[in-house]
C-alpha positions as a Markdown table, in Angstrom:
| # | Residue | x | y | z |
|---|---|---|---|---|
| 1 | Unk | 102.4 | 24.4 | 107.3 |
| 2 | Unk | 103.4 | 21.5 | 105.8 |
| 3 | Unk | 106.6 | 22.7 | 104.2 |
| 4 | Unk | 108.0 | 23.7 | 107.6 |
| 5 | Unk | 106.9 | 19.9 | 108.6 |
| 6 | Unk | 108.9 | 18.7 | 105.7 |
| 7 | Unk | 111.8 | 20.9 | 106.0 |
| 8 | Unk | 112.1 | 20.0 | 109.9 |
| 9 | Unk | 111.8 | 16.2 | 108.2 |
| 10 | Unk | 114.6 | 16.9 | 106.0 |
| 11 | Unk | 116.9 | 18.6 | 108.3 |
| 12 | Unk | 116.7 | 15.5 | 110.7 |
| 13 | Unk | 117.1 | 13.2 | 107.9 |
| 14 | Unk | 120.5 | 15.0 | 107.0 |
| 15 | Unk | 121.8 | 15.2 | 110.7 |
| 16 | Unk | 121.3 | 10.9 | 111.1 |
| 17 | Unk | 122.6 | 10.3 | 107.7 |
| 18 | Unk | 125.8 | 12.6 | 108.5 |
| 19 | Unk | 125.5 | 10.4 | 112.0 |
| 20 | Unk | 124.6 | 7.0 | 110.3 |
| 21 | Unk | 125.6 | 6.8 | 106.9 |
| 22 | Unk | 123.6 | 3.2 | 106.9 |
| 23 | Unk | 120.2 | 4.1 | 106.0 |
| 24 | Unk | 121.4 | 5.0 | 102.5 |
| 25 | Unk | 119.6 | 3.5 | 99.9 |
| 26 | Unk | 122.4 | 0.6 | 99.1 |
| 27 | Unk | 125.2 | 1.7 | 101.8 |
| 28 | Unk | 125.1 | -1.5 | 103.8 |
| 29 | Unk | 125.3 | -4.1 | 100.2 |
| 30 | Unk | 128.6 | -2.5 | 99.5 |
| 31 | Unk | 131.6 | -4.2 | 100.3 |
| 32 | Unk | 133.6 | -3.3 | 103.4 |
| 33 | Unk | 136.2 | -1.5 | 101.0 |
| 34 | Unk | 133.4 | -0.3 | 99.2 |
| 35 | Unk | 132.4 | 1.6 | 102.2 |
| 36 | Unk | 135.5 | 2.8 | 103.4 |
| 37 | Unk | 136.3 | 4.6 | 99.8 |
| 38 | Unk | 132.8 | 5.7 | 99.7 |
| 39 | Unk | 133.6 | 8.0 | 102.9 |
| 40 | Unk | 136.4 | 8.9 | 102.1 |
| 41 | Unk | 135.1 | 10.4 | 99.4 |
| 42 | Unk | 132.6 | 12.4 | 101.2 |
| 43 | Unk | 129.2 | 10.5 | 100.3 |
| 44 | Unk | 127.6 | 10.6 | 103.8 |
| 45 | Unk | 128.8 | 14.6 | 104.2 |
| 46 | Unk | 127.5 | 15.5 | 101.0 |
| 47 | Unk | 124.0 | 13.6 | 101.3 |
| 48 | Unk | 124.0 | 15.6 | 104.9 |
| 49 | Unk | 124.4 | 18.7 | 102.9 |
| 50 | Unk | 122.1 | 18.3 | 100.5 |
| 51 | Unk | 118.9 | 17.1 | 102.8 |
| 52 | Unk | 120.1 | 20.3 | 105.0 |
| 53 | Unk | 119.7 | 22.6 | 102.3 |
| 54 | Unk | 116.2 | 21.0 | 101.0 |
| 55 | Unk | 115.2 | 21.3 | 104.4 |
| 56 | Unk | 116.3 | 24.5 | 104.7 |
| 57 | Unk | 114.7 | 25.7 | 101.1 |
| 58 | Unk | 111.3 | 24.2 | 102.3 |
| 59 | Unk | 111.2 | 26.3 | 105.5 |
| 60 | Unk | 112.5 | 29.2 | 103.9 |
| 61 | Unk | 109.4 | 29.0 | 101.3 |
| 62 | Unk | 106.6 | 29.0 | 104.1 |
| 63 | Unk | 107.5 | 33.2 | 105.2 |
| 64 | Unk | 108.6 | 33.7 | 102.0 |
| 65 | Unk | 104.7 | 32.8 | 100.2 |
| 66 | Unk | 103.3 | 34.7 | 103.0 |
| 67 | Unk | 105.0 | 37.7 | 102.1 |
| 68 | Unk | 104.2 | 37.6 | 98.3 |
| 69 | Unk | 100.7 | 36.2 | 98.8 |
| 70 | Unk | 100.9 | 33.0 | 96.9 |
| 71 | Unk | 100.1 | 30.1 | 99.3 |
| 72 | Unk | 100.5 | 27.5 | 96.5 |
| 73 | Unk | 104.2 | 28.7 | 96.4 |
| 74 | Unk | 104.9 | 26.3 | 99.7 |
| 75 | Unk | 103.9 | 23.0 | 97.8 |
| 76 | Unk | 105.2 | 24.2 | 94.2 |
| 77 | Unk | 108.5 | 24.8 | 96.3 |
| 78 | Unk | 108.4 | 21.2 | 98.3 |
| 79 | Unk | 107.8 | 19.3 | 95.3 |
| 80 | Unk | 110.5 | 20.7 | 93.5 |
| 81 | Unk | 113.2 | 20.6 | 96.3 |
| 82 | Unk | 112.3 | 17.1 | 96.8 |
| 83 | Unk | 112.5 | 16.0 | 93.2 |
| 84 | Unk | 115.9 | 17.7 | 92.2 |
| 85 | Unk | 117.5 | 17.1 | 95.8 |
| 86 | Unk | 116.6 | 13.4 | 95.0 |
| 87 | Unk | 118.3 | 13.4 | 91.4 |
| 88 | Unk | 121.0 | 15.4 | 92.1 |
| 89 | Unk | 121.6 | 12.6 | 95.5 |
| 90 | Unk | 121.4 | 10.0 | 92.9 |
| 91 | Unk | 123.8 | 11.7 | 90.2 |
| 92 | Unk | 126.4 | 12.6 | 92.7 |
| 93 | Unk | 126.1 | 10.0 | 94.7 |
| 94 | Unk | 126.6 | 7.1 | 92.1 |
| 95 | Unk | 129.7 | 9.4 | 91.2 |
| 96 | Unk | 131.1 | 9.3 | 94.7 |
| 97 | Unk | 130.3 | 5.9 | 95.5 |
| 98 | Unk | 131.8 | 4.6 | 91.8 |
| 99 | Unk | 134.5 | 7.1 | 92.3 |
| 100 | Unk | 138.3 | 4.8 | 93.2 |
């Protein structure tokens, strides 16, 4: 149960971040140029995308350790989404947000 609670967590985090890019970690100490070149090159879209698809993984793991009878698959599954999506945010982000 609590991977659909996180998934439905992640999937609203992606649709306000895609809405207001703001609440990322840094967004609002960049400069306004900063900011304009940082969506333009897609940072709020992809950090949309990614929390949709964590979301999405989590939720997807709740039916799918039903059916092979393996409750501990839900947290393995949680834990791991949440620790890759937040590298891979980090990695690509920095990228996008460096990139002129």
């Amino acid at each position: 149960m609590g991977a659909l609670i996180a998934g439905v967590l992640f999937l609203i985090i992606g649709f306000v971040v895609r809405v207001y890019p703001g609440i990322l970690a840094g967004f609002n100490n960049l400069s306004q140029i900063d900011k304009e070149r940082t969506v333009k090159n897609g940072l709020p879209l992809f950090a949309a995308l990614l929390f949709n698809l964590m979301g999405v993984f989590c939720i997807i793991s709740y039916p799918v350790s039903i059916w092979l009878e393996m409750p501990n698959l839900t947290s393995i599954v949680q834990v791991l989404v949440t620790l890759l999506g937040v590298v891979i945010l980090v990695v690509v982000g920095n990228l996008k947000a460096s990139r002129r």
